[in-house]
Structure formats: structure tokens, C-alpha cells
mmCIF file of the N, C-alpha and C atoms, coordinates in Angstrom:
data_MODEL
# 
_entry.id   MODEL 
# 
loop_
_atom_site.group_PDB 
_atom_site.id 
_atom_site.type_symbol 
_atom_site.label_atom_id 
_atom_site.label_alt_id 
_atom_site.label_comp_id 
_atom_site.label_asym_id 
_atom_site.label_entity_id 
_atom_site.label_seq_id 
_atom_site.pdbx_PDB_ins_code 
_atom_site.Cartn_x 
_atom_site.Cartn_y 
_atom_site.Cartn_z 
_atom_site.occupancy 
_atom_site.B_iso_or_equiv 
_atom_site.pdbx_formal_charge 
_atom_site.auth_seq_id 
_atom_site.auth_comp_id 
_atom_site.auth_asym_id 
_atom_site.auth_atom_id 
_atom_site.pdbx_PDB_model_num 
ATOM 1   N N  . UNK A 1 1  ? 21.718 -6.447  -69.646 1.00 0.00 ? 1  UNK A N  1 
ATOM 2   C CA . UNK A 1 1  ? 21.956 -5.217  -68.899 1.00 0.00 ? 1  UNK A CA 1 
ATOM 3   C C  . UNK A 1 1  ? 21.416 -5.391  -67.486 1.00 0.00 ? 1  UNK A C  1 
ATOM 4   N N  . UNK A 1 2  ? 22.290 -4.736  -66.331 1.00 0.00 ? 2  UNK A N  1 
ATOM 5   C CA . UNK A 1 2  ? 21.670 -5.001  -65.125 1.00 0.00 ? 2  UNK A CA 1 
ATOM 6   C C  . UNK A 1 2  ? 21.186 -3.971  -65.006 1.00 0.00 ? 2  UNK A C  1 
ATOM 7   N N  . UNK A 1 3  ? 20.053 -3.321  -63.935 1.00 0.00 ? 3  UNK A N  1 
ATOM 8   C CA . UNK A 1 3  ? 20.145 -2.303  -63.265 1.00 0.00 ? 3  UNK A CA 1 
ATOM 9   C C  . UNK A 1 3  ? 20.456 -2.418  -61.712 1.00 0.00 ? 3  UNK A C  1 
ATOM 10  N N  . UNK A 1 4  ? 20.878 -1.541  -61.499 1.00 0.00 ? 4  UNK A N  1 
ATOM 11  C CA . UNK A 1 4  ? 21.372 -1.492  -59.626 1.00 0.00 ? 4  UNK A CA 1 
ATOM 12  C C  . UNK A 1 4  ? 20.122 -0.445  -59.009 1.00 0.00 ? 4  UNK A C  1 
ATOM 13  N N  . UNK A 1 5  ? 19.375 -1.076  -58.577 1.00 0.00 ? 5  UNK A N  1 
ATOM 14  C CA . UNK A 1 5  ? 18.085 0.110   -57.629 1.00 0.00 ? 5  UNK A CA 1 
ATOM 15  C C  . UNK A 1 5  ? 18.468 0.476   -56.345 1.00 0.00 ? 5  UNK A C  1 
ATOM 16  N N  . UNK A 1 6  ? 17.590 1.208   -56.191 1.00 0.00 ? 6  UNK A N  1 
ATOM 17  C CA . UNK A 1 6  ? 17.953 2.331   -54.624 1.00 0.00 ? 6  UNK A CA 1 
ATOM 18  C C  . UNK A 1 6  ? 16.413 0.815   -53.997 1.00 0.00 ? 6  UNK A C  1 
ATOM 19  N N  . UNK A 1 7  ? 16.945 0.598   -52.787 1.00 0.00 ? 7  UNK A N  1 
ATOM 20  C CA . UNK A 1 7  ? 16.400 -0.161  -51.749 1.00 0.00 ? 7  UNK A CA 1 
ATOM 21  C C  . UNK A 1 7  ? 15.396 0.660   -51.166 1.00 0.00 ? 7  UNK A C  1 
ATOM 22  N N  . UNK A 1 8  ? 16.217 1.846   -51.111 1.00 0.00 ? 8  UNK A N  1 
ATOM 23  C CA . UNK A 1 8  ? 14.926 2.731   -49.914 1.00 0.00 ? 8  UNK A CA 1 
ATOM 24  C C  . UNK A 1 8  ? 15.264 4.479   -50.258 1.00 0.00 ? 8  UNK A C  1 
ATOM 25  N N  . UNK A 1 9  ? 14.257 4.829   -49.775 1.00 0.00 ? 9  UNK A N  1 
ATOM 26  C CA . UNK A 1 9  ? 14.490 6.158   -49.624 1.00 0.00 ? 9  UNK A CA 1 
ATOM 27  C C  . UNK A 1 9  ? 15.486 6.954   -49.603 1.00 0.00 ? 9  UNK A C  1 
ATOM 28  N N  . UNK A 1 10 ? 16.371 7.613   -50.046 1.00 0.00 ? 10 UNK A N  1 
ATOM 29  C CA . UNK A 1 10 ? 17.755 8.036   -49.527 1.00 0.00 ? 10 UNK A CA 1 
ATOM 30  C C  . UNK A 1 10 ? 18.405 9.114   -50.309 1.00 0.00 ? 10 UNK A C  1 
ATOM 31  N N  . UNK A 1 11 ? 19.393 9.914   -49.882 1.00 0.00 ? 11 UNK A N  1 
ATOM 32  C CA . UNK A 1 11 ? 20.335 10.915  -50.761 1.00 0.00 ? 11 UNK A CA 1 
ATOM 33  C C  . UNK A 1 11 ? 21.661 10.142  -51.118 1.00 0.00 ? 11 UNK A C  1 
ATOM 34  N N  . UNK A 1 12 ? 21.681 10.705  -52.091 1.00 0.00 ? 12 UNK A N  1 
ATOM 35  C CA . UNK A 1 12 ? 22.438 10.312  -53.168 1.00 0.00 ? 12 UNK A CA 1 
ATOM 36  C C  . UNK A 1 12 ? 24.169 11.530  -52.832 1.00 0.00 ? 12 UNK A C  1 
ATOM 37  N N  . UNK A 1 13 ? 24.546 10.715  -51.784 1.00 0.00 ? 13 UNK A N  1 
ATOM 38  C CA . UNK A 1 13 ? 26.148 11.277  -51.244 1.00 0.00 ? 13 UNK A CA 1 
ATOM 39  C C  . UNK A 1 13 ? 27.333 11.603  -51.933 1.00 0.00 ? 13 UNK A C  1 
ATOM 40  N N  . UNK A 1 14 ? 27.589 10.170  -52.905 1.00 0.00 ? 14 UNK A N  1 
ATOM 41  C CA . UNK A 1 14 ? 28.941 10.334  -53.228 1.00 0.00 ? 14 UNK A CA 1 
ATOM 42  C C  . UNK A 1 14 ? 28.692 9.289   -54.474 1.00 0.00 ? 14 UNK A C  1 
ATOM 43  N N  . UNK A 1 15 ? 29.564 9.481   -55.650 1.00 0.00 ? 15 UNK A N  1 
ATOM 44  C CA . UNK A 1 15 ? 29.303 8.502   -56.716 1.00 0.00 ? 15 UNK A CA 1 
ATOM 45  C C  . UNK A 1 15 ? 30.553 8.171   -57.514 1.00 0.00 ? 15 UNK A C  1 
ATOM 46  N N  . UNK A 1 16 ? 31.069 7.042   -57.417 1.00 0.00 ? 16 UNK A N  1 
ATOM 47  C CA . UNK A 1 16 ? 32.640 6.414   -56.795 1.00 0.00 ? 16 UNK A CA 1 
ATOM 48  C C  . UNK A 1 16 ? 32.758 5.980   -58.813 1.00 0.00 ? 16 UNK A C  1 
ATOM 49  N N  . UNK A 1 17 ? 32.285 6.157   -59.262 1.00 0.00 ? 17 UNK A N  1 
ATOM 50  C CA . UNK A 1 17 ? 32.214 5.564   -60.774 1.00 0.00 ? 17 UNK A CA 1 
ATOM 51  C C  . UNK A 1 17 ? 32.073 6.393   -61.987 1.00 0.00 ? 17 UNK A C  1 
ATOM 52  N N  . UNK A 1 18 ? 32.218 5.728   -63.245 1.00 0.00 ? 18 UNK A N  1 
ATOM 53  C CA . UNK A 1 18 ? 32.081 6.721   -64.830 1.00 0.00 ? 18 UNK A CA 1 
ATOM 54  C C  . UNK A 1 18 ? 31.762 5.580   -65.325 1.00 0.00 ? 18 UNK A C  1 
ATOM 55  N N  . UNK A 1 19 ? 30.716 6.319   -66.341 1.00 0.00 ? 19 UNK A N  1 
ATOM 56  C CA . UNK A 1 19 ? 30.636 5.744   -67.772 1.00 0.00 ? 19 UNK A CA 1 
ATOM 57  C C  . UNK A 1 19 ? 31.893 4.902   -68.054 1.00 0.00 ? 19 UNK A C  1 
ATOM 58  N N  . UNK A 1 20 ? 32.097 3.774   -68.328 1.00 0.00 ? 20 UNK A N  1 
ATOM 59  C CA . UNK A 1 20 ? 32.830 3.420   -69.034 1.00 0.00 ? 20 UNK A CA 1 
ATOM 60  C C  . UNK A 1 20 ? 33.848 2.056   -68.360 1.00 0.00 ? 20 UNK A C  1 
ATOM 61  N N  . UNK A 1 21 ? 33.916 2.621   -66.877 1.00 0.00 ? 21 UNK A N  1 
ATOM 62  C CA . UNK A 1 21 ? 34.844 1.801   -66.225 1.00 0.00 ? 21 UNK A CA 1 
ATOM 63  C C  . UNK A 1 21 ? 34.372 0.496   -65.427 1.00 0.00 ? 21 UNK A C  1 
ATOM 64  N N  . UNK A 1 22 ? 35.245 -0.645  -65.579 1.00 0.00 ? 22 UNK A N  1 
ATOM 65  C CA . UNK A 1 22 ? 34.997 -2.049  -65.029 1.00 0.00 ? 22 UNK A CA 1 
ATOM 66  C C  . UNK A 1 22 ? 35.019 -1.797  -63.812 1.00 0.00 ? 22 UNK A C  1 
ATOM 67  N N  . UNK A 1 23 ? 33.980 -2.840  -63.492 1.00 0.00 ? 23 UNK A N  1 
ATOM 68  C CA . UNK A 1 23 ? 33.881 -3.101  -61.880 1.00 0.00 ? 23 UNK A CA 1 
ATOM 69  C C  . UNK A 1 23 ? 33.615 -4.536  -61.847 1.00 0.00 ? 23 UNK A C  1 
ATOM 70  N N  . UNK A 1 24 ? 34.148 -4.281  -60.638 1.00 0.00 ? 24 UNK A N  1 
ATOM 71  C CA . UNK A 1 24 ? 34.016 -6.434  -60.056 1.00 0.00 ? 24 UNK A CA 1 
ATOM 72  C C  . UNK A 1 24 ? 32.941 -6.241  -59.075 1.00 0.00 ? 24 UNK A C  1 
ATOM 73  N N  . UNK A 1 25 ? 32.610 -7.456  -58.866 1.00 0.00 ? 25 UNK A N  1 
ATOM 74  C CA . UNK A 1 25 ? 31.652 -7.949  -57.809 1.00 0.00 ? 25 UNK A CA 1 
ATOM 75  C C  . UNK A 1 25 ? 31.923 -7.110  -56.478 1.00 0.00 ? 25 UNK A C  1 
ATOM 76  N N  . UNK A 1 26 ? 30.796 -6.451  -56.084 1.00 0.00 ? 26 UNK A N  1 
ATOM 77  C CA . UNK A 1 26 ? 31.285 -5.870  -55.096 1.00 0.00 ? 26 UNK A CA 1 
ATOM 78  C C  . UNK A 1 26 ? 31.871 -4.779  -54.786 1.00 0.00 ? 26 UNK A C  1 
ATOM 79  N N  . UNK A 1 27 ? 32.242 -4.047  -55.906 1.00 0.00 ? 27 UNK A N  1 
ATOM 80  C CA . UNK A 1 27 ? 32.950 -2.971  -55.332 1.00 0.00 ? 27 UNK A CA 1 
ATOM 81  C C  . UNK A 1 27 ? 31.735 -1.695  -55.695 1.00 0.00 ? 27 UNK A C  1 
ATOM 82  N N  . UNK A 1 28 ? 32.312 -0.929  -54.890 1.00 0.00 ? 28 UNK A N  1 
ATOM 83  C CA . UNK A 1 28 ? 31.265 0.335   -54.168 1.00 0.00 ? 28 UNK A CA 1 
ATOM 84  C C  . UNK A 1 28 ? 30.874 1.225   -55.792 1.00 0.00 ? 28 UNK A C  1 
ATOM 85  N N  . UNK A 1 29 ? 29.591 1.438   -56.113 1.00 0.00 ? 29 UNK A N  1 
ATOM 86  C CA . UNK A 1 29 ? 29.601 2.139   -57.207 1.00 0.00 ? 29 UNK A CA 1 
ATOM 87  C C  . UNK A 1 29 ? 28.701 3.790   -56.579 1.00 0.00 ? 29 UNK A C  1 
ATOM 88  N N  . UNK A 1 30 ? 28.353 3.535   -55.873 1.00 0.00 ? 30 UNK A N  1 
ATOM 89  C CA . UNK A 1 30 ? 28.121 5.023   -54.854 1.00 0.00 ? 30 UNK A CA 1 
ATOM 90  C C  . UNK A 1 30 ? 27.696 5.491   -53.487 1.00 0.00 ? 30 UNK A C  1 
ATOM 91  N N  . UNK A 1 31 ? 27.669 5.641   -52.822 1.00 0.00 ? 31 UNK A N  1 
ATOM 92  C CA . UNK A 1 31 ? 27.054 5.639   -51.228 1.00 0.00 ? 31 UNK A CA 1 
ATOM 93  C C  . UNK A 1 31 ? 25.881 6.680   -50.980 1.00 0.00 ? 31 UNK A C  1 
ATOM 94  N N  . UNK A 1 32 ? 24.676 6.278   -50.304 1.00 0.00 ? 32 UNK A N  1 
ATOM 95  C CA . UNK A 1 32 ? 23.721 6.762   -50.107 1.00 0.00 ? 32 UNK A CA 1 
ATOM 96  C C  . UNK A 1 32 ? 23.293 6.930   -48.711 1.00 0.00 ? 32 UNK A C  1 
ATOM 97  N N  . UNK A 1 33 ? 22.810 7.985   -48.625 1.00 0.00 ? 33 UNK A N  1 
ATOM 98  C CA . UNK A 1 33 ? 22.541 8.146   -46.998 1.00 0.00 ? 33 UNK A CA 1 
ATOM 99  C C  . UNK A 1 33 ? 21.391 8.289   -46.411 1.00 0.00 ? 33 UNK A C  1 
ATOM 100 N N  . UNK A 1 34 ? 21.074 7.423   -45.338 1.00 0.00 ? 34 UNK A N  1 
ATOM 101 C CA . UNK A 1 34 ? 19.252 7.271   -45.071 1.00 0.00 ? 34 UNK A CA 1 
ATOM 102 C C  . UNK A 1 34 ? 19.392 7.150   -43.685 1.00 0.00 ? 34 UNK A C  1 
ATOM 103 N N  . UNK A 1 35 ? 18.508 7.907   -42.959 1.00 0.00 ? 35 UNK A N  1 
ATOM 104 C CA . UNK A 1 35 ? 18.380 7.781   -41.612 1.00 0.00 ? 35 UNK A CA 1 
ATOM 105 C C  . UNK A 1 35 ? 19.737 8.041   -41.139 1.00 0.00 ? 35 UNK A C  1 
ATOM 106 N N  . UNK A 1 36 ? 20.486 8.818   -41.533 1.00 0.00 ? 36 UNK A N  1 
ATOM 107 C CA . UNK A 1 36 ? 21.375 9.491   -40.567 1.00 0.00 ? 36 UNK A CA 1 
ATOM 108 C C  . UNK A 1 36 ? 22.552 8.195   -41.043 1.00 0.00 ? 36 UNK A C  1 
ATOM 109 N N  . UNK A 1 37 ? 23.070 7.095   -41.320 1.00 0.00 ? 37 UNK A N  1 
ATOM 110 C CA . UNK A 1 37 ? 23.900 6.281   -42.090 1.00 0.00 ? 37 UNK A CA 1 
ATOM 111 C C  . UNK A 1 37 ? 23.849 6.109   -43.247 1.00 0.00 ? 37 UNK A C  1 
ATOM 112 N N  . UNK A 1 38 ? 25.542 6.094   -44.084 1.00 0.00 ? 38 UNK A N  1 
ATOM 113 C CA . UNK A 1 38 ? 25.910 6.041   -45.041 1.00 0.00 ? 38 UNK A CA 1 
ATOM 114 C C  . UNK A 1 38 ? 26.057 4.699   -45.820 1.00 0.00 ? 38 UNK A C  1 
ATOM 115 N N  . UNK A 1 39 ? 25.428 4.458   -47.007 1.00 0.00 ? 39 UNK A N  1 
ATOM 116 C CA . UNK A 1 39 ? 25.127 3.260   -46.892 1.00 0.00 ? 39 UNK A CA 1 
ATOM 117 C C  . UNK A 1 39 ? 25.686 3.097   -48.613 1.00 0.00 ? 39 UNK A C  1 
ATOM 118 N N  . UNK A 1 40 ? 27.227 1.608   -48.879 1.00 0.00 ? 40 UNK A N  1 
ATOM 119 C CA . UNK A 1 40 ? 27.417 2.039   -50.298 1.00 0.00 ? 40 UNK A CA 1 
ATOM 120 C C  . UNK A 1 40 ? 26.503 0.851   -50.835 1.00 0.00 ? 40 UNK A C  1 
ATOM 121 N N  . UNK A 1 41 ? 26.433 1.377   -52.161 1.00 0.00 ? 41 UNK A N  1 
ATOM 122 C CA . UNK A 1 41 ? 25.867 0.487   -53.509 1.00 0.00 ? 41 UNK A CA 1 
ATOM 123 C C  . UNK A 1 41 ? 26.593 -0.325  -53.805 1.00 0.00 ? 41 UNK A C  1 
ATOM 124 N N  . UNK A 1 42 ? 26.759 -1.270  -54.045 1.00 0.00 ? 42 UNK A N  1 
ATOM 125 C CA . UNK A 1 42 ? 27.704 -2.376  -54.547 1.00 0.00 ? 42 UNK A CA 1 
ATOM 126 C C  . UNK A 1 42 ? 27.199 -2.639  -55.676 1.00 0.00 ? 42 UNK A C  1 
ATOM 127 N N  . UNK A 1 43 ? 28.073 -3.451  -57.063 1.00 0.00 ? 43 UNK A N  1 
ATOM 128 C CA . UNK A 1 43 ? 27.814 -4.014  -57.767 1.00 0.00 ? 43 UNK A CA 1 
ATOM 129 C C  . UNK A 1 43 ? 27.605 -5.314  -57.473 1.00 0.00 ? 43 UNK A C  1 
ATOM 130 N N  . UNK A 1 44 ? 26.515 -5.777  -58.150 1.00 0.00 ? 44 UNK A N  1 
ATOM 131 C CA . UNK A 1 44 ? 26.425 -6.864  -58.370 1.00 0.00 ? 44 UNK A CA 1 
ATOM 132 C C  . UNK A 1 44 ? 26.727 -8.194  -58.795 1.00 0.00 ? 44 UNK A C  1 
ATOM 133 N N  . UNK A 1 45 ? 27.500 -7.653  -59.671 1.00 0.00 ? 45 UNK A N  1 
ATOM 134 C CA . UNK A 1 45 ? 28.491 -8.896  -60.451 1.00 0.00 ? 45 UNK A CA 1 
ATOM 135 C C  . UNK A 1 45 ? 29.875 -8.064  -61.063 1.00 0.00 ? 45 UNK A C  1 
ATOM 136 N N  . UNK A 1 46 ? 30.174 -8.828  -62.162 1.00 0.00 ? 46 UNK A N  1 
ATOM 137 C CA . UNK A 1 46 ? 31.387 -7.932  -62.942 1.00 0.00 ? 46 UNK A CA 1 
ATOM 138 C C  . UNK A 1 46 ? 30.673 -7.532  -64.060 1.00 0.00 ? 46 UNK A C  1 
ATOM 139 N N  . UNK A 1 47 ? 31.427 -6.015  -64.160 1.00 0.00 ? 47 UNK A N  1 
ATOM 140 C CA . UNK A 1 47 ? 30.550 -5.315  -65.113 1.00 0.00 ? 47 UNK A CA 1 
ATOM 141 C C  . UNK A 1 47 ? 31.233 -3.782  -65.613 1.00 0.00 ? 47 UNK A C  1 
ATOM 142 N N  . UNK A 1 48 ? 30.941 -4.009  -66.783 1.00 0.00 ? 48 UNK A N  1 
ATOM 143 C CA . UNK A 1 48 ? 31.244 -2.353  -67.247 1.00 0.00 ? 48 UNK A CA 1 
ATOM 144 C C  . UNK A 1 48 ? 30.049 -1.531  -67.109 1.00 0.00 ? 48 UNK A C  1 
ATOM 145 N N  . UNK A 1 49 ? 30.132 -0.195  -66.106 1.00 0.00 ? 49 UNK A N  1 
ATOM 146 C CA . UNK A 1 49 ? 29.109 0.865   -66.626 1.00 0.00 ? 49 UNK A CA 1 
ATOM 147 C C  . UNK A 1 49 ? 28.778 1.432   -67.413 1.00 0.00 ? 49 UNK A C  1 
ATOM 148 N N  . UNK A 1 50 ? 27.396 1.731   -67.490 1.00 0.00 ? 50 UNK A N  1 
ATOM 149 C CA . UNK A 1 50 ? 27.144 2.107   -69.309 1.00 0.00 ? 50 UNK A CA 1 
ATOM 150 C C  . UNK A 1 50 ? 26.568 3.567   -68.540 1.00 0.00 ? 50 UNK A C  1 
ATOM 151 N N  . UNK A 1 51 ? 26.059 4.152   -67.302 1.00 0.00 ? 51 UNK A N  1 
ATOM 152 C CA . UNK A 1 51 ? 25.254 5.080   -67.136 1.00 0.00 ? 51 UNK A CA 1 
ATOM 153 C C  . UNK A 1 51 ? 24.872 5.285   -65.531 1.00 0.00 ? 51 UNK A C  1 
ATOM 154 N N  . UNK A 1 52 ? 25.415 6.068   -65.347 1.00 0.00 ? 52 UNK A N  1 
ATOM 155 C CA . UNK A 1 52 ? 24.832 6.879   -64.156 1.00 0.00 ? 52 UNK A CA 1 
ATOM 156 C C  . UNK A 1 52 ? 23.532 7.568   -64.121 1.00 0.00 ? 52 UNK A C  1 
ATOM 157 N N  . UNK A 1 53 ? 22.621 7.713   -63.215 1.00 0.00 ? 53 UNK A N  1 
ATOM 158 C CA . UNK A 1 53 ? 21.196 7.670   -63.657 1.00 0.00 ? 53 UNK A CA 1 
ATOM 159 C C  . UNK A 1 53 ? 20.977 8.680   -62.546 1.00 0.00 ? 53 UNK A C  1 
ATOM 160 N N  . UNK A 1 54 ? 22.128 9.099   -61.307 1.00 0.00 ? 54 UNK A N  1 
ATOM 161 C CA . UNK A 1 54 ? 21.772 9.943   -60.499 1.00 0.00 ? 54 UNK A CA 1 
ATOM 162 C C  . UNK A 1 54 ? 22.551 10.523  -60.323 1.00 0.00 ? 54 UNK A C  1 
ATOM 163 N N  . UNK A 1 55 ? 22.922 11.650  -59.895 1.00 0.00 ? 55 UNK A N  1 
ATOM 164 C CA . UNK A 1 55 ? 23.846 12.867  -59.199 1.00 0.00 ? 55 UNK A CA 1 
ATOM 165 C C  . UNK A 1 55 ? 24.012 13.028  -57.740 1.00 0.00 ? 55 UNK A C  1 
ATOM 166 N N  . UNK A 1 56 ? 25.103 13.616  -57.125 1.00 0.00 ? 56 UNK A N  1 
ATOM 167 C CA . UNK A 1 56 ? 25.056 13.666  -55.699 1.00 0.00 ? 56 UNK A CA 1 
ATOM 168 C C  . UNK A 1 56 ? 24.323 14.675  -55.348 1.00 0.00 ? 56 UNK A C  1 
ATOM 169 N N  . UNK A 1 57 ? 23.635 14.733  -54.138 1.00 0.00 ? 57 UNK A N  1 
ATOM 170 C CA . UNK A 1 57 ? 22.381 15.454  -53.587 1.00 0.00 ? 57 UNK A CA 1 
ATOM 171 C C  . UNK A 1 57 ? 20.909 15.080  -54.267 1.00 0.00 ? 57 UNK A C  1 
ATOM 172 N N  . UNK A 1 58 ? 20.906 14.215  -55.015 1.00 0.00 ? 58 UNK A N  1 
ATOM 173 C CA . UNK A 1 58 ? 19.741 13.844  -55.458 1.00 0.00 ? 58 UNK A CA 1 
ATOM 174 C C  . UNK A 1 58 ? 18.830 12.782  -54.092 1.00 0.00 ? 58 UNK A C  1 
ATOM 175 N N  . UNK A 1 59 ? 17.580 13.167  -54.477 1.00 0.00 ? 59 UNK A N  1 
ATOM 176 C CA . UNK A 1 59 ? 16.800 12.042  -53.309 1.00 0.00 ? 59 UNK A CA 1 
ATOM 177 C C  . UNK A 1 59 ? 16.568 10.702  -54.841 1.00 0.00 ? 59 UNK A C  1 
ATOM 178 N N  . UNK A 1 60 ? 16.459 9.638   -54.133 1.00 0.00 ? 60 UNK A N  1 
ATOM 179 C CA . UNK A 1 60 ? 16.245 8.480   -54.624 1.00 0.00 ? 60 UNK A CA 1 
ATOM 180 C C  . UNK A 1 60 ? 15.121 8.244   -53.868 1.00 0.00 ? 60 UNK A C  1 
ATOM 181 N N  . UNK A 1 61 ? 14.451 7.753   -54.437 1.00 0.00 ? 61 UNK A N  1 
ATOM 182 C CA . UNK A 1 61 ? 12.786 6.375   -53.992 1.00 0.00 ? 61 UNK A CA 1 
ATOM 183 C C  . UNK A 1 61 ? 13.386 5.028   -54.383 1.00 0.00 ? 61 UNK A C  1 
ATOM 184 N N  . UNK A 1 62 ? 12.256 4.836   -53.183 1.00 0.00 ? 62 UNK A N  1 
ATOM 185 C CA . UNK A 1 62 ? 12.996 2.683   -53.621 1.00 0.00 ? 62 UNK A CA 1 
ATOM 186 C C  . UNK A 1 62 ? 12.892 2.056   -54.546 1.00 0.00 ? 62 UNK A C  1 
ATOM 187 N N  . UNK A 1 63 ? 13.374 1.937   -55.532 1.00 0.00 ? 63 UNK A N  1 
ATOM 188 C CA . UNK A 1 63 ? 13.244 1.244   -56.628 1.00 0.00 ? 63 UNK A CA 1 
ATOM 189 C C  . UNK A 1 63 ? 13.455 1.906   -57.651 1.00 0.00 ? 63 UNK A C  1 
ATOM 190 N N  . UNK A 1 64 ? 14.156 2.975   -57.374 1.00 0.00 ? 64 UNK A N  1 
ATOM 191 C CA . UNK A 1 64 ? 14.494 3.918   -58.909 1.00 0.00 ? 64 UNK A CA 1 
ATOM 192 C C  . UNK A 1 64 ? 16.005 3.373   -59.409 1.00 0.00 ? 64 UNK A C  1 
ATOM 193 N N  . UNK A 1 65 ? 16.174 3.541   -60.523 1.00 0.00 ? 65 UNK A N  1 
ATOM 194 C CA . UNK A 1 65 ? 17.625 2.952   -60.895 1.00 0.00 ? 65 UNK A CA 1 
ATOM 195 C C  . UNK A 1 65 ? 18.639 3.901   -60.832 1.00 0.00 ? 65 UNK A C  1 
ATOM 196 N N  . UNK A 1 66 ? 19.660 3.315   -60.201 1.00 0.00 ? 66 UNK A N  1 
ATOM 197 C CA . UNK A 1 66 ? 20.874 4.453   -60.061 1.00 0.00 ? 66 UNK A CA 1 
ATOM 198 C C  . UNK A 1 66 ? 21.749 4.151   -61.202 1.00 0.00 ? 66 UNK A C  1 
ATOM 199 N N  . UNK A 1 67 ? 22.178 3.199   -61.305 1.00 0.00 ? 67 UNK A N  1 
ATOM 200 C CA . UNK A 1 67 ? 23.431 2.628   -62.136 1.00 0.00 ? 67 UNK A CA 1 
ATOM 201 C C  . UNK A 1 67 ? 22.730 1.440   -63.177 1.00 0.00 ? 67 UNK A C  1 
ATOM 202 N N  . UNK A 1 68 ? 23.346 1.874   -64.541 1.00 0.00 ? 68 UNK A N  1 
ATOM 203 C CA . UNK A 1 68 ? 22.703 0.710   -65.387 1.00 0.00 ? 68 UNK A CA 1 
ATOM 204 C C  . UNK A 1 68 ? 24.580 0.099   -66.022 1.00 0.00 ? 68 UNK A C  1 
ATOM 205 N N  . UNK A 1 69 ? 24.409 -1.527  -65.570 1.00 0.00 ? 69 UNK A N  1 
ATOM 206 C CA . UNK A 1 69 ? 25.861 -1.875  -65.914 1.00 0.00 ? 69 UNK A CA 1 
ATOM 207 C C  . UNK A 1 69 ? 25.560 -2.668  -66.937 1.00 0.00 ? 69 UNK A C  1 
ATOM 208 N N  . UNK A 1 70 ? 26.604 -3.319  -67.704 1.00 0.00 ? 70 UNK A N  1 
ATOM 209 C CA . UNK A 1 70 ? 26.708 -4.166  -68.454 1.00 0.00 ? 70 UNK A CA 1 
ATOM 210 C C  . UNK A 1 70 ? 27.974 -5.189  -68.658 1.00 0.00 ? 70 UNK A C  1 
ATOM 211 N N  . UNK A 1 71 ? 26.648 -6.691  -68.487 1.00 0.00 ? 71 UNK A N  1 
ATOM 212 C CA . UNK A 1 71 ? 27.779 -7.843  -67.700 1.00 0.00 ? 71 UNK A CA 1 
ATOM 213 C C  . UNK A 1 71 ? 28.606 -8.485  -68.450 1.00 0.00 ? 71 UNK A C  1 
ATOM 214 N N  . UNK A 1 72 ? 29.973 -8.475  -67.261 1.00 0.00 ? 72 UNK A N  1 
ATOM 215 C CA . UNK A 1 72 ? 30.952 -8.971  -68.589 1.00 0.00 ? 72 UNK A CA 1 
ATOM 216 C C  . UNK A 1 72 ? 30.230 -10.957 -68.573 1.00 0.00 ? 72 UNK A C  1 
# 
């Protein structure tokens, strides 16, 4: 199982993903906004999501987990 963490401080904008659906390397699984820029999450590898861990308007701290995937 991977987890995808928040880097830094930030709100939790927009969340581009579900339970359930494949993602490839790279593609945007939600965008977060810090210091006035919008900044997306990428996956890490290829992967099915198992869990969204945040909501939009939520604040994130660095190192909290947003997205928990699972690698194909």
C-alpha cells in the first residue's frame, strides 16, 4: 500500500478521484493550495485507490496522508 502525503501546509481545493478507480503514474489525484498557488498531487506510480483521507476545504499538515493507493 502506498500513501501519498501533503508536503506542506495547505487546503485541500479540489479532489480529482474515488475509491476504486485506476490511476497511472502521474496523474493528478487532487490539488492543494498554499501560499496563494494551486498545487496538484500526483500519483506516484500505477495504482488503484483504496481511500480518500481528506475532503475539499480541509487544512492538511505536512505529512498527513491524503490518498492511500494500492499498487498495481
Amino acid at each position: 500500500m502506498l500513501e501519498v502525503v501533503a508536503e506542506m501546509v495547505a487546503n485541500v481545493v479540489a479532489v480529482e478521484v474515488t475509491p476504486g478507480k485506476r490511476v497511472a503514474e502521474g496523474d493528478i489525484l487532487l490539488v492543494v493550495e498554499s501560499m496563494k498557488m494551486e498545487i496538484p498531487v500526483l500519483a506516484p506510480a500505477a495504482a488503484t485507490v483504496l481511500a480518500i483521507q481528506v475532503d475539499v476545504a480541509d487544512v492538511v499538515q505536512e505529512g498527513d496522508v491524503l490518498v492511500l493507493l494500492e499498487q498495481d
